[in-house]
C-alpha positions in Angstrom: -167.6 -49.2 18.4 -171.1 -49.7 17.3 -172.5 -50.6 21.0 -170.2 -47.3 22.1 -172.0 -44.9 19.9 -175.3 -45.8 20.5 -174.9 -45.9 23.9 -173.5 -42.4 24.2 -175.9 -41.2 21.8 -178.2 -42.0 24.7 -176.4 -39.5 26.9 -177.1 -35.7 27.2 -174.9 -33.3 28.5 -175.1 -32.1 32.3 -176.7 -28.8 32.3 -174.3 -27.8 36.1 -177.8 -27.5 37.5 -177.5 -28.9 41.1 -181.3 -30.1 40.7 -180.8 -32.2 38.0 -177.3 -33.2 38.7 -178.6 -36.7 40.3 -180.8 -38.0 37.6 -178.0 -37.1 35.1 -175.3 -39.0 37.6 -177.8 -41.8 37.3 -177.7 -42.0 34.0 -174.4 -41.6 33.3 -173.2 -43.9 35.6 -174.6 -46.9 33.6 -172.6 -46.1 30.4 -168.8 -47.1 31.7 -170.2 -50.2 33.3 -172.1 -50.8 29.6 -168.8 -50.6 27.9 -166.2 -51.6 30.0 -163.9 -48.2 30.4 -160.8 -48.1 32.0 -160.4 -45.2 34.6 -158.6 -43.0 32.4 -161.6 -43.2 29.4 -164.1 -42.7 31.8 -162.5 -39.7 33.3 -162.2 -38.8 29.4 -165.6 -39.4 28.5 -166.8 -37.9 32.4 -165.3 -34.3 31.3 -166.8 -34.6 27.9 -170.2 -34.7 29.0 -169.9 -32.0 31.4 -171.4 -29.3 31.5 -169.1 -26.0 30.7 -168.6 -24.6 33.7 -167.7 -27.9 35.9 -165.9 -29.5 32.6 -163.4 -26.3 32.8 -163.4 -27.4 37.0 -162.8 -30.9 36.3 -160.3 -31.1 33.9 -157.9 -29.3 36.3 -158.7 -31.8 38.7 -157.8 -35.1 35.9 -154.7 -32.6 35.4 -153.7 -33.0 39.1 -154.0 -36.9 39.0 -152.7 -37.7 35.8 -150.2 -40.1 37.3 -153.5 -41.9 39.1 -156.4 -42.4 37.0 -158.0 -44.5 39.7 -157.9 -41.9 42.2 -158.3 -39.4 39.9 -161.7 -40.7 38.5 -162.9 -41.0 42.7 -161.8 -37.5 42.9 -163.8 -36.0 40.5 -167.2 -37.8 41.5 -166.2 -36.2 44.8 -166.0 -33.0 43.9 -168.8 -33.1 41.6 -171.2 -34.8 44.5 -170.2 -31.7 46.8 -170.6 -29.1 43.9 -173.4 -30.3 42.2 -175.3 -33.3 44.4 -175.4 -32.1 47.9 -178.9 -32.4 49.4 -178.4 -29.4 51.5 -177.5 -27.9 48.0 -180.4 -29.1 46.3 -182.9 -27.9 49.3 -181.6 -24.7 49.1 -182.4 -24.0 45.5 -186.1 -25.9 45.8 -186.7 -23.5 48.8 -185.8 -20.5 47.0 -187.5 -21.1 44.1 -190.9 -21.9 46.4 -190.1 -18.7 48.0 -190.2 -16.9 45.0 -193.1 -18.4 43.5 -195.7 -15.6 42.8 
């Protein structure tokens, strides 16, 4: 319990923003494999540390594979790369904003 709370005390919540979703993935990622999860809590504890707008699209994805936590966890991480991690994604938004620079 102890090792669990300071571990996710290192954790911050994703902020949905496609350029930073990949250092936060990072990040995250290391904390299951820290404590040993089983699908299921790491689905749990992926959705808790979402940020508010993909947590809401997430947890009607877990809802759909409630039966399979396995494939369930794989689908989300899907979805999440293509929403959020895409590098075509991610080039966008850096282009725009040099664009836009003034």
């Amino acid at each position: 319990m102890l090792k669990r709370d300071l571990v996710a005390n290192g954790l911050t919540k994703s902020d949905d923003n496609p350029v930073d979703f990949r250092t936060w993935k990072t990040t995250f990622k290391t904390v299951p494999t820290d404590l040993c999860l089983s699908e299921l809590e790491e689905v749990d504890h992926l959705v808790k540390w979402l940020g508010s707008n993909s947590s809401k699209a997430m947890m009607r994805l877990r809802a759909v594979y409630s039966h399979d936590h396995k494939a369930g966890l794989k689908a989300l991480w899907e979805r999440l790369d293509k929403e959020y991690g895409a590098p075509e994604l991610i080039e966008n938004i850096l282009l725009n904003k040099l664009e836009n620079f003034t």
